[in-house]
C-alpha positions, 0 to 999 in steps of 0.5 A: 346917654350916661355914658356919653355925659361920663365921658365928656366930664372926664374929657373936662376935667383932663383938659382942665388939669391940663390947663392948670400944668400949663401954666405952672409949668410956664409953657406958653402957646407961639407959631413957629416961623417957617423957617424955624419949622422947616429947620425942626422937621428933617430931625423929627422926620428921620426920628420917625423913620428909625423908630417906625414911629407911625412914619407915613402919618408923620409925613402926612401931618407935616405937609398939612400942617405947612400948607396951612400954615405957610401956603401964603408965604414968599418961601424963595426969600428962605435959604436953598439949603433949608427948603432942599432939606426939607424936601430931601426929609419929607419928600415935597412934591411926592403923591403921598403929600397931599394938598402941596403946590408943587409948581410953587414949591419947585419954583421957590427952590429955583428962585432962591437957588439962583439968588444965593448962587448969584447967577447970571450968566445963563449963557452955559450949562450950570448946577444949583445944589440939586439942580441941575440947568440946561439953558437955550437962548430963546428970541421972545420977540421983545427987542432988546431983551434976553430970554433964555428956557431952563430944562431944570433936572432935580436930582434929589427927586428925579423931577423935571421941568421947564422954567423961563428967564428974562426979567425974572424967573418963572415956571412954564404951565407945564407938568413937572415929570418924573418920578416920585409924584404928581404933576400940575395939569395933565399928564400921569403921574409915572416917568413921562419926558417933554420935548420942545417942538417950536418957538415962535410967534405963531398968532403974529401978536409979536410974542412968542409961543411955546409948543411942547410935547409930552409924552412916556407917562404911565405903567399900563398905558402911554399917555401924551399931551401937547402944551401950547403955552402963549406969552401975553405980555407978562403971563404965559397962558397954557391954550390947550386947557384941558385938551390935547391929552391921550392914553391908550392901554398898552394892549390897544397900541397896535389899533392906536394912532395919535398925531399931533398937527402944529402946521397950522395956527388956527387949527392946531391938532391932536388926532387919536384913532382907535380901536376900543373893546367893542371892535368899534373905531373912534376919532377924538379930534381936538383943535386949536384956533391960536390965532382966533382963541377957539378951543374944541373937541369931538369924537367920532364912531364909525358907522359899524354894527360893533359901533351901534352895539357899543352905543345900545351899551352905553344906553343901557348903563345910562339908564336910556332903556327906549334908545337901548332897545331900539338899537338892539332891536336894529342890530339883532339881524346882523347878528343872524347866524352868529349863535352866541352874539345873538343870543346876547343880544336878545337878552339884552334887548329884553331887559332893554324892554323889561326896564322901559315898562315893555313886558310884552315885548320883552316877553315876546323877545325871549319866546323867540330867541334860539337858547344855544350855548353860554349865553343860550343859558342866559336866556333860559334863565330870564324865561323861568322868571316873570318878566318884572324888571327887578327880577330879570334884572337879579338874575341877569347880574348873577350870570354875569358874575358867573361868568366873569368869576370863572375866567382863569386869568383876567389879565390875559386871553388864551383864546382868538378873537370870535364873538364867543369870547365875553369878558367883562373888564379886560378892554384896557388890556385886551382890546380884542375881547368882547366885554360883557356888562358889568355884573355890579349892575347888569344895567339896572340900579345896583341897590334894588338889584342886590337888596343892599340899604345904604350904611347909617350915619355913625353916632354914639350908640352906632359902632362904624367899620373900620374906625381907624381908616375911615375916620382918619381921613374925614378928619384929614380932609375937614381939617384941609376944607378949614371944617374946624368946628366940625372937625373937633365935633367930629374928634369928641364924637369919635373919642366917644364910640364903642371900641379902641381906636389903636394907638397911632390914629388917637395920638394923630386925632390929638394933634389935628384937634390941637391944631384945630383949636389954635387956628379958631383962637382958642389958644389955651385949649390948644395949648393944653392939647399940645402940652398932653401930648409932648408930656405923654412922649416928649422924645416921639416925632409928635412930642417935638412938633408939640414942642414947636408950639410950645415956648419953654419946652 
Protein backbone atom coordinates (compact mmCIF):
# COMPACT_ATOMS: atom_id res chain seq x y z
CA UNK A 1 0.00 0.00 0.00
CA UNK A 2 3.01 2.31 0.51
CA UNK A 3 4.17 1.76 -2.53
CA UNK A 4 1.05 2.48 -4.22
CA UNK A 5 0.56 5.93 -2.34
CA UNK A 6 4.45 6.52 -3.41
CA UNK A 7 3.45 6.33 -6.52
CA UNK A 8 0.44 8.32 -7.15
CA UNK A 9 2.60 11.49 -5.46
CA UNK A 10 4.90 11.22 -8.05
CA UNK A 11 2.14 10.73 -10.47
CA UNK A 12 0.93 14.24 -8.90
CA UNK A 13 3.83 15.97 -8.72
CA UNK A 14 4.73 15.22 -12.45
CA UNK A 15 1.55 16.00 -13.61
CA UNK A 16 1.61 19.19 -11.61
CA UNK A 17 5.38 20.29 -13.06
CA UNK A 18 3.72 19.42 -16.23
CA UNK A 19 0.84 21.72 -15.60
CA UNK A 20 3.06 24.80 -14.51
CA UNK A 21 5.42 24.15 -18.16
CA UNK A 22 2.28 24.25 -20.09
CA UNK A 23 1.42 27.32 -19.11
CA UNK A 24 4.83 28.86 -19.18
CA UNK A 25 5.58 27.51 -22.40
CA UNK A 26 1.96 28.96 -23.77
CA UNK A 27 0.50 25.88 -25.07
CA UNK A 28 -2.95 25.92 -25.03
CA UNK A 29 -5.36 22.74 -25.65
CA UNK A 30 -7.66 23.01 -29.58
CA UNK A 31 -9.13 19.88 -31.49
CA UNK A 32 -7.87 20.04 -34.67
CA UNK A 33 -10.38 20.26 -37.57
CA UNK A 34 -10.96 17.18 -39.59
CA UNK A 35 -9.41 18.69 -42.27
CA UNK A 36 -6.43 19.95 -40.46
CA UNK A 37 -5.91 16.12 -38.98
CA UNK A 38 -6.37 14.18 -42.35
CA UNK A 39 -3.71 16.73 -43.76
CA UNK A 40 -1.17 16.12 -40.66
CA UNK A 41 -1.76 12.25 -40.77
CA UNK A 42 -0.04 10.56 -44.18
CA UNK A 43 3.51 12.75 -42.97
CA UNK A 44 3.04 11.33 -39.31
CA UNK A 45 2.13 8.07 -40.78
CA UNK A 46 5.11 7.79 -43.34
CA UNK A 47 7.47 9.01 -40.34
CA UNK A 48 6.32 6.04 -38.38
CA UNK A 49 7.02 3.62 -41.18
CA UNK A 50 10.68 4.79 -42.06
CA UNK A 51 11.77 4.68 -38.28
CA UNK A 52 9.81 1.38 -37.40
CA UNK A 53 8.07 3.73 -34.99
CA UNK A 54 5.80 1.21 -33.32
CA UNK A 55 4.10 1.34 -37.07
CA UNK A 56 1.04 -0.98 -36.63
CA UNK A 57 0.30 1.02 -33.04
CA UNK A 58 0.43 4.30 -34.80
CA UNK A 59 -2.14 3.17 -37.36
CA UNK A 60 -4.26 1.69 -34.70
CA UNK A 61 -4.54 4.99 -32.70
CA UNK A 62 -5.03 7.01 -35.59
CA UNK A 63 -8.22 5.20 -36.94
CA UNK A 64 -9.40 5.53 -33.42
CA UNK A 65 -9.07 8.53 -32.58
CA UNK A 66 -11.00 9.79 -36.07
CA UNK A 67 -13.84 7.76 -35.17
CA UNK A 68 -14.20 9.28 -32.36
CA UNK A 69 -13.83 12.29 -33.35
CA UNK A 70 -14.79 12.77 -36.70
CA UNK A 71 -17.57 9.71 -36.90
CA UNK A 72 -20.61 12.58 -37.12
CA UNK A 73 -19.10 14.71 -39.57
CA UNK A 74 -20.31 15.09 -43.51
CA UNK A 75 -16.39 13.95 -44.80
CA UNK A 76 -17.96 14.03 -48.91
CA UNK A 77 -17.82 18.17 -48.13
CA UNK A 78 -14.01 17.64 -47.84
CA UNK A 79 -11.42 17.57 -50.97
CA UNK A 80 -11.12 14.05 -52.71
CA UNK A 81 -7.45 14.29 -52.82
CA UNK A 82 -7.28 14.99 -48.90
CA UNK A 83 -9.60 11.81 -47.90
CA UNK A 84 -7.80 9.54 -50.83
CA UNK A 85 -4.53 10.35 -49.15
CA UNK A 86 -5.58 9.80 -45.92
CA UNK A 87 -6.55 6.47 -47.15
CA UNK A 88 -3.53 5.86 -49.22
CA UNK A 89 -1.44 6.77 -45.85
CA UNK A 90 -3.30 4.77 -43.01
CA UNK A 91 -5.22 2.13 -45.30
CA UNK A 92 -9.10 3.16 -44.40
CA UNK A 93 -11.41 0.23 -44.91
CA UNK A 94 -8.42 -2.26 -43.99
CA UNK A 95 -9.15 -5.30 -41.13
CA UNK A 96 -6.30 -3.81 -39.08
CA UNK A 97 -8.60 -0.32 -38.73
CA UNK A 98 -11.05 -1.21 -36.45
CA UNK A 99 -14.47 0.36 -35.56
CA UNK A 100 -14.09 2.17 -39.26
CA UNK A 101 -17.53 2.66 -41.20
CA UNK A 102 -16.26 1.53 -44.27
CA UNK A 103 -19.53 1.75 -46.33
CA UNK A 104 -19.66 5.54 -45.17
CA UNK A 105 -15.83 6.10 -45.84
CA UNK A 106 -15.99 4.80 -49.62
CA UNK A 107 -19.45 6.55 -50.06
CA UNK A 108 -17.72 10.08 -48.89
CA UNK A 109 -14.70 9.48 -51.27
CA UNK A 110 -17.45 8.61 -54.45
CA UNK A 111 -19.60 11.66 -53.12
CA UNK A 112 -16.83 14.15 -53.24
CA UNK A 113 -15.11 12.71 -56.09
CA UNK A 114 -17.88 13.18 -58.30
CA UNK A 115 -18.74 16.88 -57.00
CA UNK A 116 -15.19 18.20 -57.77
CA UNK A 117 -14.97 16.36 -60.90
CA UNK A 118 -18.48 17.84 -62.11
CA UNK A 119 -19.75 14.75 -63.26
CA UNK A 120 -22.73 14.50 -64.94
CA UNK A 121 -22.87 12.75 -67.50
CA UNK A 122 -22.95 9.28 -66.43
CA UNK A 123 -23.76 7.89 -69.54
CA UNK A 124 -20.05 6.04 -70.42
CA UNK A 125 -17.48 4.89 -68.59
CA UNK A 126 -15.29 7.79 -66.60
CA UNK A 127 -12.23 7.82 -63.75
CA UNK A 128 -12.18 9.90 -60.45
CA UNK A 129 -8.61 10.08 -59.20
CA UNK A 130 -8.56 6.14 -57.83
CA UNK A 131 -11.69 5.25 -58.83
CA UNK A 132 -12.54 3.89 -61.59
CA UNK A 133 -16.65 3.72 -62.80
CA UNK A 134 -18.66 1.50 -65.04
CA UNK A 135 -22.15 2.71 -65.32
CA UNK A 136 -25.53 0.79 -66.49
CA UNK A 137 -28.57 2.53 -67.38
CA UNK A 138 -31.16 1.18 -65.26
CA UNK A 139 -35.18 1.57 -65.65
CA UNK A 140 -36.32 2.34 -61.78
CA UNK A 141 -39.79 2.50 -62.74
CA UNK A 142 -40.05 5.85 -61.65
CA UNK A 143 -41.24 7.81 -64.97
CA UNK A 144 -39.05 10.33 -65.96
CA UNK A 145 -36.46 10.05 -63.91
CA UNK A 146 -32.95 8.42 -64.85
CA UNK A 147 -30.99 5.95 -62.86
CA UNK A 148 -27.94 4.61 -63.47
CA UNK A 149 -25.85 1.47 -61.34
CA UNK A 150 -22.01 2.13 -60.78
CA UNK A 151 -19.49 -0.69 -60.51
CA UNK A 152 -16.88 1.45 -58.60
CA UNK A 153 -13.25 -0.19 -58.91
CA UNK A 154 -10.89 1.33 -56.19
CA UNK A 155 -7.62 0.92 -57.58
CA UNK A 156 -5.65 2.12 -54.65
CA UNK A 157 -6.90 -0.49 -52.56
CA UNK A 158 -8.25 -3.32 -54.67
CA UNK A 159 -11.95 -2.75 -53.41
CA UNK A 160 -15.26 -2.92 -55.34
CA UNK A 161 -18.67 -2.13 -54.85
CA UNK A 162 -21.83 -0.93 -56.25
CA UNK A 163 -23.21 2.64 -55.88
CA UNK A 164 -26.49 3.91 -57.20
CA UNK A 165 -27.39 7.27 -58.88
CA UNK A 166 -30.75 9.12 -59.66
CA UNK A 167 -31.54 11.97 -57.50
CA UNK A 168 -28.26 11.42 -55.65
CA UNK A 169 -25.60 9.06 -54.97
CA UNK A 170 -25.69 6.20 -52.63
CA UNK A 171 -24.01 3.07 -51.76
CA UNK A 172 -25.90 -0.32 -52.43
CA UNK A 173 -26.55 -2.55 -48.95
CA UNK A 174 -24.02 -4.83 -50.47
CA UNK A 175 -20.42 -6.07 -49.39
CA UNK A 176 -17.69 -4.08 -50.52
CA UNK A 177 -15.36 -6.95 -52.00
CA UNK A 178 -11.81 -7.22 -52.66
CA UNK A 179 -8.59 -7.12 -51.02
CA UNK A 180 -7.45 -5.59 -48.13
CA UNK A 181 -10.26 -5.71 -45.72
CA UNK A 182 -13.40 -6.35 -44.37
CA UNK A 183 -16.82 -6.14 -45.69
CA UNK A 184 -20.31 -4.49 -44.25
CA UNK A 185 -22.80 -7.27 -43.92
CA UNK A 186 -21.86 -10.72 -44.98
CA UNK A 187 -19.58 -12.27 -47.11
CA UNK A 188 -15.54 -12.93 -46.16
CA UNK A 189 -13.05 -10.83 -45.94
CA UNK A 190 -10.88 -12.50 -48.73
CA UNK A 191 -11.16 -11.63 -52.89
CA UNK A 192 -14.71 -12.33 -53.45
CA UNK A 193 -16.75 -10.64 -56.83
CA UNK A 194 -20.77 -9.56 -57.19
CA UNK A 195 -22.84 -10.22 -60.13
CA UNK A 196 -25.89 -8.68 -61.06
CA UNK A 197 -28.27 -11.32 -61.93
CA UNK A 198 -31.63 -9.09 -62.49
CA UNK A 199 -33.33 -5.68 -62.36
CA UNK A 200 -36.67 -5.62 -61.90
CA UNK A 201 -40.06 -4.98 -60.01
CA UNK A 202 -40.42 -8.39 -59.06
CA UNK A 203 -43.08 -7.72 -55.72
CA UNK A 204 -45.06 -5.23 -58.50
CA UNK A 205 -44.93 -2.32 -56.11
CA UNK A 206 -43.77 -0.03 -59.12
CA UNK A 207 -40.15 0.05 -57.68
CA UNK A 208 -37.49 -2.01 -58.96
CA UNK A 209 -35.23 -4.62 -57.13
CA UNK A 210 -32.07 -5.40 -57.32
CA UNK A 211 -30.98 -9.28 -57.30
CA UNK A 212 -26.96 -9.72 -56.77
CA UNK A 213 -24.86 -12.81 -56.42
CA UNK A 214 -21.46 -12.92 -54.59
CA UNK A 215 -19.63 -15.20 -54.38
CA UNK A 216 -15.27 -16.22 -54.58
CA UNK A 217 -14.80 -15.34 -50.82
CA UNK A 218 -12.35 -16.68 -48.86
CA UNK A 219 -8.85 -18.90 -48.69
CA UNK A 220 -10.09 -22.61 -47.39
CA UNK A 221 -13.45 -22.57 -48.28
CA UNK A 222 -15.75 -20.68 -51.30
CA UNK A 223 -18.49 -18.60 -49.53
CA UNK A 224 -21.34 -17.03 -51.56
CA UNK A 225 -24.39 -14.69 -50.60
CA UNK A 226 -27.22 -13.70 -52.60
CA UNK A 227 -28.43 -9.76 -51.88
CA UNK A 228 -31.94 -8.82 -52.46
CA UNK A 229 -31.80 -5.05 -52.28
CA UNK A 230 -35.71 -3.68 -52.87
CA UNK A 231 -36.18 0.24 -53.44
CA UNK A 232 -38.68 1.64 -50.92
CA UNK A 233 -39.20 4.76 -51.86
CA UNK A 234 -36.14 6.66 -51.01
CA UNK A 235 -34.48 3.65 -48.97
CA UNK A 236 -32.97 0.61 -50.47
CA UNK A 237 -33.53 -2.21 -47.90
CA UNK A 238 -31.39 -5.42 -48.35
CA UNK A 239 -34.30 -8.52 -47.60
CA UNK A 240 -32.19 -11.02 -47.39
CA UNK A 241 -30.97 -9.95 -43.77
CA UNK A 242 -28.70 -12.14 -42.51
CA UNK A 243 -29.55 -15.02 -44.89
CA UNK A 244 -28.90 -16.43 -48.15
CA UNK A 245 -24.98 -17.01 -47.09
CA UNK A 246 -22.96 -20.29 -47.52
CA UNK A 247 -19.18 -21.56 -47.06
CA UNK A 248 -18.21 -24.87 -47.63
CA UNK A 249 -14.57 -25.92 -46.70
CA UNK A 250 -12.72 -26.48 -49.92
CA UNK A 251 -12.16 -30.17 -49.00
CA UNK A 252 -16.24 -30.89 -48.98
CA UNK A 253 -17.04 -29.24 -52.44
CA UNK A 254 -17.19 -32.53 -54.07
CA UNK A 255 -20.10 -33.49 -51.57
CA UNK A 256 -21.51 -29.67 -51.92
CA UNK A 257 -24.08 -28.13 -54.04
CA UNK A 258 -25.60 -24.81 -53.59
CA UNK A 259 -28.34 -22.92 -55.99
CA UNK A 260 -29.88 -20.10 -55.87
CA UNK A 261 -33.72 -19.94 -57.25
CA UNK A 262 -34.79 -16.41 -58.08
CA UNK A 263 -37.79 -17.72 -60.49
CA UNK A 264 -40.31 -17.02 -58.22
CA UNK A 265 -41.12 -13.63 -55.93
CA UNK A 266 -42.49 -15.20 -53.16
CA UNK A 267 -40.22 -18.00 -52.53
CA UNK A 268 -36.83 -16.86 -53.67
CA UNK A 269 -34.20 -19.41 -52.63
CA UNK A 270 -30.97 -20.66 -51.52
CA UNK A 271 -30.44 -24.51 -51.27
CA UNK A 272 -27.17 -26.08 -50.00
CA UNK A 273 -26.66 -29.74 -49.55
CA UNK A 274 -23.94 -31.55 -48.17
CA UNK A 275 -22.22 -33.78 -46.82
CA UNK A 276 -20.50 -33.11 -43.24
CA UNK A 277 -17.77 -35.15 -41.22
CA UNK A 278 -19.96 -37.20 -39.80
CA UNK A 279 -20.95 -38.84 -43.29
CA UNK A 280 -24.40 -37.18 -42.79
CA UNK A 281 -26.24 -35.13 -45.55
CA UNK A 282 -27.77 -31.76 -44.53
CA UNK A 283 -30.31 -29.44 -46.80
CA UNK A 284 -30.10 -25.59 -45.50
CA UNK A 285 -32.92 -24.21 -46.95
CA UNK A 286 -33.59 -20.41 -47.15
CA UNK A 287 -36.67 -18.71 -48.46
CA UNK A 288 -37.90 -15.34 -49.51
CA UNK A 289 -41.30 -14.17 -49.66
CA UNK A 290 -40.79 -10.80 -51.62
CA UNK A 291 -44.04 -10.26 -52.40
CA UNK A 292 -45.58 -11.19 -48.85
CA UNK A 293 -42.02 -10.09 -46.65
CA UNK A 294 -41.66 -13.52 -44.99
CA UNK A 295 -38.09 -14.07 -44.41
CA UNK A 296 -37.19 -18.29 -43.09
CA UNK A 297 -34.53 -20.75 -42.73
CA UNK A 298 -34.47 -24.49 -42.15
CA UNK A 299 -32.03 -27.48 -41.99
CA UNK A 300 -32.67 -30.97 -42.68
CA UNK A 301 -30.64 -34.21 -41.70
CA UNK A 302 -31.41 -37.28 -43.65
CA UNK A 303 -32.75 -40.12 -41.97
CA UNK A 304 -29.19 -42.08 -41.69
CA UNK A 305 -27.62 -43.82 -38.98
CA UNK A 306 -24.45 -41.36 -39.46
CA UNK A 307 -27.24 -38.65 -39.12
CA UNK A 308 -28.57 -39.94 -35.81
CA UNK A 309 -24.64 -40.44 -34.79
CA UNK A 310 -24.18 -36.91 -35.50
CA UNK A 311 -26.99 -35.62 -33.62
CA UNK A 312 -26.18 -38.01 -30.14
CA UNK A 313 -22.78 -35.95 -30.64
CA UNK A 314 -24.18 -32.62 -30.60
CA UNK A 315 -26.25 -33.83 -27.56
CA UNK A 316 -23.31 -35.06 -25.71
CA UNK A 317 -21.30 -31.31 -26.27
CA UNK A 318 -24.55 -29.49 -25.18
CA UNK A 319 -24.78 -31.06 -22.10
CA UNK A 320 -28.11 -33.19 -23.03
CA UNK A 321 -26.88 -36.53 -21.55
CA UNK A 322 -30.63 -38.24 -21.56
CA UNK A 323 -30.86 -37.60 -25.41
CA UNK A 324 -27.33 -38.40 -25.95
CA UNK A 325 -27.79 -41.70 -24.49
CA UNK A 326 -30.89 -42.75 -25.80
CA UNK A 327 -29.58 -42.13 -29.53
CA UNK A 328 -26.23 -44.14 -28.67
CA UNK A 329 -28.23 -46.82 -27.26
CA UNK A 330 -30.54 -46.95 -30.68
CA UNK A 331 -27.63 -46.59 -32.84
CA UNK A 332 -25.09 -49.40 -31.30
CA UNK A 333 -26.79 -52.17 -33.18
CA UNK A 334 -26.00 -50.75 -36.41
CA UNK A 335 -22.81 -50.74 -35.74
CA UNK A 336 -22.80 -54.95 -35.08
CA UNK A 337 -19.93 -56.34 -36.68
CA UNK A 338 -17.81 -52.92 -37.18
CA UNK A 339 -15.28 -53.56 -34.18
CA UNK A 340 -13.81 -49.86 -34.01
CA UNK A 341 -17.19 -48.02 -34.33
CA UNK A 342 -18.73 -49.90 -31.97
CA UNK A 343 -16.53 -49.97 -29.38
CA UNK A 344 -16.60 -46.07 -29.82
CA UNK A 345 -19.89 -45.85 -29.43
CA UNK A 346 -20.18 -47.87 -26.44
CA UNK A 347 -17.69 -45.42 -24.71
CA UNK A 348 -19.56 -42.88 -25.61
CA UNK A 349 -22.96 -44.02 -24.66
CA UNK A 350 -21.33 -44.98 -21.04
CA UNK A 351 -20.09 -41.38 -20.30
CA UNK A 352 -23.71 -40.85 -21.93
CA UNK A 353 -25.13 -42.61 -18.76
CA UNK A 354 -22.13 -41.79 -16.11
CA UNK A 355 -22.75 -37.99 -17.02
CA UNK A 356 -27.00 -38.35 -16.82
CA UNK A 357 -26.51 -39.86 -12.96
CA UNK A 358 -26.94 -43.64 -14.59
CA UNK A 359 -23.67 -45.47 -13.15
CA UNK A 360 -25.33 -48.68 -13.47
CA UNK A 361 -26.03 -48.39 -16.85
CA UNK A 362 -22.85 -47.02 -17.53
CA UNK A 363 -21.42 -49.94 -15.89
CA UNK A 364 -23.24 -52.39 -17.28
CA UNK A 365 -22.60 -50.80 -20.96
CA UNK A 366 -18.89 -51.52 -20.51
CA UNK A 367 -18.93 -55.12 -18.89
CA UNK A 368 -20.53 -55.69 -22.20
CA UNK A 369 -18.68 -54.08 -24.75
CA UNK A 370 -16.01 -56.15 -26.73
CA UNK A 371 -12.27 -54.27 -26.24
CA UNK A 372 -10.56 -54.75 -29.46
CA UNK A 373 -8.19 -52.49 -31.28
CA UNK A 374 -7.81 -48.58 -30.63
CA UNK A 375 -10.96 -47.54 -29.30
CA UNK A 376 -11.18 -51.37 -27.43
CA UNK A 377 -8.15 -49.48 -25.32
CA UNK A 378 -10.59 -46.63 -24.57
CA UNK A 379 -12.93 -49.03 -23.00
CA UNK A 380 -10.43 -50.60 -20.97
CA UNK A 381 -9.16 -47.58 -19.75
CA UNK A 382 -13.31 -46.34 -18.34
CA UNK A 383 -13.05 -50.09 -16.79
CA UNK A 384 -10.16 -49.44 -14.43
CA UNK A 385 -12.02 -46.46 -13.11
CA UNK A 386 -15.09 -46.16 -10.79
CA UNK A 387 -17.86 -45.30 -12.77
CA UNK A 388 -17.98 -41.66 -11.11
CA UNK A 389 -18.32 -39.04 -14.01
CA UNK A 390 -15.72 -36.73 -13.22
CA UNK A 391 -13.41 -39.71 -13.51
CA UNK A 392 -14.29 -41.17 -16.58
CA UNK A 393 -14.63 -38.17 -17.76
CA UNK A 394 -10.53 -37.18 -16.91
CA UNK A 395 -9.69 -40.30 -18.53
CA UNK A 396 -11.88 -40.20 -21.70
CA UNK A 397 -10.10 -36.26 -22.70
CA UNK A 398 -6.59 -37.82 -21.97
CA UNK A 399 -7.34 -40.58 -24.70
CA UNK A 400 -8.29 -38.30 -26.92
CA UNK A 401 -5.87 -36.19 -26.80
CA UNK A 402 -3.68 -39.09 -27.52
CA UNK A 403 -5.01 -39.69 -30.07
CA UNK A 404 -5.31 -36.75 -31.71
CA UNK A 405 -1.60 -35.72 -30.53
CA UNK A 406 -0.07 -38.71 -32.64
CA UNK A 407 -1.59 -37.90 -36.01
CA UNK A 408 1.27 -36.88 -38.26
CA UNK A 409 -0.22 -34.40 -40.57
CA UNK A 410 -3.71 -33.02 -39.27
CA UNK A 411 -4.11 -31.15 -42.59
CA UNK A 412 -4.18 -34.42 -44.78
CA UNK A 413 -5.51 -38.06 -44.71
CA UNK A 414 -2.98 -41.02 -46.19
CA UNK A 415 -5.67 -43.31 -45.45
CA UNK A 416 -9.24 -44.40 -47.26
CA UNK A 417 -12.43 -43.77 -45.79
CA UNK A 418 -13.51 -46.66 -43.11
CA UNK A 419 -14.82 -46.34 -39.98
CA UNK A 420 -11.37 -47.04 -38.23
CA UNK A 421 -10.28 -43.39 -39.19
CA UNK A 422 -10.90 -41.06 -36.22
CA UNK A 423 -9.56 -37.53 -36.16
CA UNK A 424 -10.83 -34.81 -33.98
CA UNK A 425 -10.89 -31.30 -36.07
CA UNK A 426 -10.20 -32.07 -39.57
CA UNK A 427 -14.08 -32.13 -41.09
CA UNK A 428 -13.41 -28.63 -42.50
CA UNK A 429 -10.55 -29.99 -44.61
CA UNK A 430 -11.37 -33.89 -44.99
CA UNK A 431 -15.02 -34.32 -45.09
CA UNK A 432 -14.34 -38.19 -45.40
CA UNK A 433 -12.82 -38.52 -41.71
CA UNK A 434 -14.80 -39.49 -38.85
CA UNK A 435 -14.14 -36.87 -36.12
CA UNK A 436 -13.74 -37.81 -32.58
CA UNK A 437 -14.78 -35.45 -29.65
CA UNK A 438 -12.86 -32.71 -28.67
CA UNK A 439 -10.19 -33.56 -26.13
CA UNK A 440 -10.67 -30.18 -24.51
CA UNK A 441 -13.98 -31.48 -23.13
CA UNK A 442 -14.60 -34.99 -24.31
CA UNK A 443 -18.11 -33.81 -23.65
CA UNK A 444 -17.94 -32.75 -19.84
CA UNK A 445 -17.03 -29.44 -18.64
CA UNK A 446 -13.43 -28.57 -19.06
CA UNK A 447 -12.68 -26.86 -15.73
CA UNK A 448 -13.52 -29.97 -13.57
CA UNK A 449 -12.20 -32.15 -16.19
CA UNK A 450 -8.78 -30.59 -15.85
CA UNK A 451 -8.75 -29.13 -12.36
CA UNK A 452 -7.83 -25.54 -13.84
CA UNK A 453 -9.24 -22.26 -11.36
CA UNK A 454 -10.19 -19.37 -13.43
CA UNK A 455 -7.21 -16.30 -13.61
CA UNK A 456 -7.93 -13.69 -10.50
CA UNK A 457 -8.73 -10.36 -11.48
CA UNK A 458 -5.40 -8.20 -11.80
CA UNK A 459 -4.57 -5.77 -8.90
CA UNK A 460 -1.66 -4.08 -7.58
CA UNK A 461 -0.21 -6.90 -5.36
CA UNK A 462 -1.06 -9.30 -8.52
CA UNK A 463 1.42 -9.08 -11.29
CA UNK A 464 -0.85 -10.55 -14.56
CA UNK A 465 0.73 -12.40 -17.73
CA UNK A 466 1.47 -10.77 -20.74
CA UNK A 467 1.03 -7.27 -19.46
CA UNK A 468 1.78 -5.53 -22.94
CA UNK A 469 -1.04 -7.55 -25.08
CA UNK A 470 -3.61 -7.85 -22.64
CA UNK A 471 -3.82 -4.68 -21.51
CA UNK A 472 -3.36 -2.76 -24.60
CA UNK A 473 -6.20 -3.84 -25.80
CA UNK A 474 -8.95 -3.42 -22.42
CA UNK A 475 -7.74 0.03 -22.91
CA UNK A 476 -8.47 -0.08 -26.73
CA UNK A 477 -11.89 -1.31 -26.43
CA UNK A 478 -12.94 1.03 -22.89
CA UNK A 479 -11.65 3.57 -24.71
CA UNK A 480 -14.22 2.62 -28.37
CA UNK A 481 -17.22 1.93 -25.59
CA UNK A 482 -16.83 5.74 -24.42
CA UNK A 483 -15.36 3.78 -20.79
CA UNK A 484 -13.29 6.98 -20.13
CA UNK A 485 -13.37 6.87 -16.43
CA UNK A 486 -12.56 3.47 -16.35
CA UNK A 487 -10.00 3.64 -18.84
CA UNK A 488 -7.90 6.31 -16.80
CA UNK A 489 -8.55 4.01 -13.67
CA UNK A 490 -7.60 1.33 -15.78
CA UNK A 491 -4.16 3.41 -16.83
CA UNK A 492 -3.31 4.51 -13.25
CA UNK A 493 -3.64 0.87 -11.89
CA UNK A 494 -1.45 -0.51 -14.53
CA UNK A 495 1.36 2.24 -14.46
CA UNK A 496 1.45 0.92 -10.99
CA UNK A 497 2.00 -3.09 -11.29
CA UNK A 498 5.14 -4.84 -10.58
CA UNK A 499 7.07 -5.31 -13.73
CA UNK A 500 8.01 -2.80 -16.96
CA UNK A 501 5.45 -2.29 -19.65
CA UNK A 502 8.12 -1.83 -22.52
CA UNK A 503 8.31 1.16 -23.96
CA UNK A 504 6.18 1.31 -27.17
CA UNK A 505 2.70 0.26 -25.08
CA UNK A 506 3.65 3.04 -22.02
CA UNK A 507 3.90 5.97 -24.93
CA UNK A 508 0.44 4.42 -26.72
CA UNK A 509 -1.37 4.22 -22.74
CA UNK A 510 -0.25 8.14 -22.33
CA UNK A 511 -1.83 8.97 -25.32
CA UNK A 512 -5.18 7.08 -24.77
CA UNK A 513 -5.33 8.53 -21.29
CA UNK A 514 -4.73 12.24 -22.77
CA UNK A 515 -7.24 11.36 -25.22
CA UNK A 516 -9.31 10.11 -22.50
CA UNK A 517 -9.22 13.44 -20.45
CA UNK A 518 -9.84 15.75 -23.08
CA UNK A 519 -13.19 13.90 -24.13
CA UNK A 520 -14.53 13.94 -20.17
CA UNK A 521 -13.55 18.12 -20.03
CA UNK A 522 -10.72 17.83 -18.01
CA UNK A 523 -8.63 20.05 -20.59
CA UNK A 524 -5.81 20.84 -18.65
CA UNK A 525 -5.11 17.32 -17.42
CA UNK A 526 -5.12 16.60 -21.09
CA UNK A 527 -3.28 19.15 -22.04
CA UNK A 528 -0.41 18.60 -19.64
CA UNK A 529 -0.65 14.83 -20.74
CA UNK A 530 0.07 15.77 -24.41
CA UNK A 531 2.58 18.64 -23.55
CA UNK A 532 4.71 15.17 -21.79
CA UNK A 533 4.72 13.45 -24.44
CA UNK A 534 5.58 15.92 -27.34
CA UNK A 535 8.38 17.22 -25.10
CA UNK A 536 9.79 13.55 -24.53
CA UNK A 537 9.89 13.32 -28.29
CA UNK A 538 8.66 16.26 -30.18
CA UNK A 539 9.89 14.64 -33.95
CA UNK A 540 8.43 10.82 -33.01
CA UNK A 541 4.72 10.15 -34.87
CA UNK A 542 3.15 10.28 -31.19
CA UNK A 543 5.17 14.02 -30.60
CA UNK A 544 3.07 15.35 -33.87
CA UNK A 545 -0.08 14.12 -33.08
CA UNK A 546 0.51 15.53 -29.60
CA UNK A 547 1.27 18.72 -31.37
CA UNK A 548 -2.07 18.62 -33.30
CA UNK A 549 -3.83 19.23 -29.73
CA UNK A 550 -1.63 21.45 -28.87
CA UNK A 551 -1.64 25.59 -30.04
CA UNK A 552 2.04 27.14 -30.02
CA UNK A 553 3.64 24.03 -30.97
Amino acid sequence: MTRKLLWLTLCWLTLFGALLNAQDDGYRLREPSAEDYLMAIPVIVEWAYTQSDSYDLIRLMISQEFNLRYAGIRLSELPFTLLRNFQTSLAIGADSLLFTDEAAWFLALLESGVREAGITDFTSEFTVGNFELIPTPIDLNTGAREAYLLQVNDRSSYREFYALVDQAVRLLPTPIVGLPGNVTTRGDPNFGQLTILQIADLDGDGESEFIFEGGGYGYWESCGDLYVIDMQGDALVDRTGEFFHYCVPSAQMDTAAVEFDITHPESIQMIERRVDGWNCQRTHTDTLNLVEGGLSTSTVYDDTTWCDLRGASEAFVQADYGVASEIYASVLPEFDGQIQMEAYVSARLALSYALNNRLDRAQATLDSAIPVGQMGELLLRLRNVSTQSDEMCRVARQFFSEVNGTQANVYSNPYAWTPQNFHFGREPLDPRSFPLPDPAQAGCDFLQVTGIEATPVPTLDVAIPDVNSLVLWDAYFSLMRGEYQDLLTQIDTIRALPGEVSAPYTRQLSYWRALALELTGRSVEALAEYVAIYAAAPESARGMLAALHMEGA
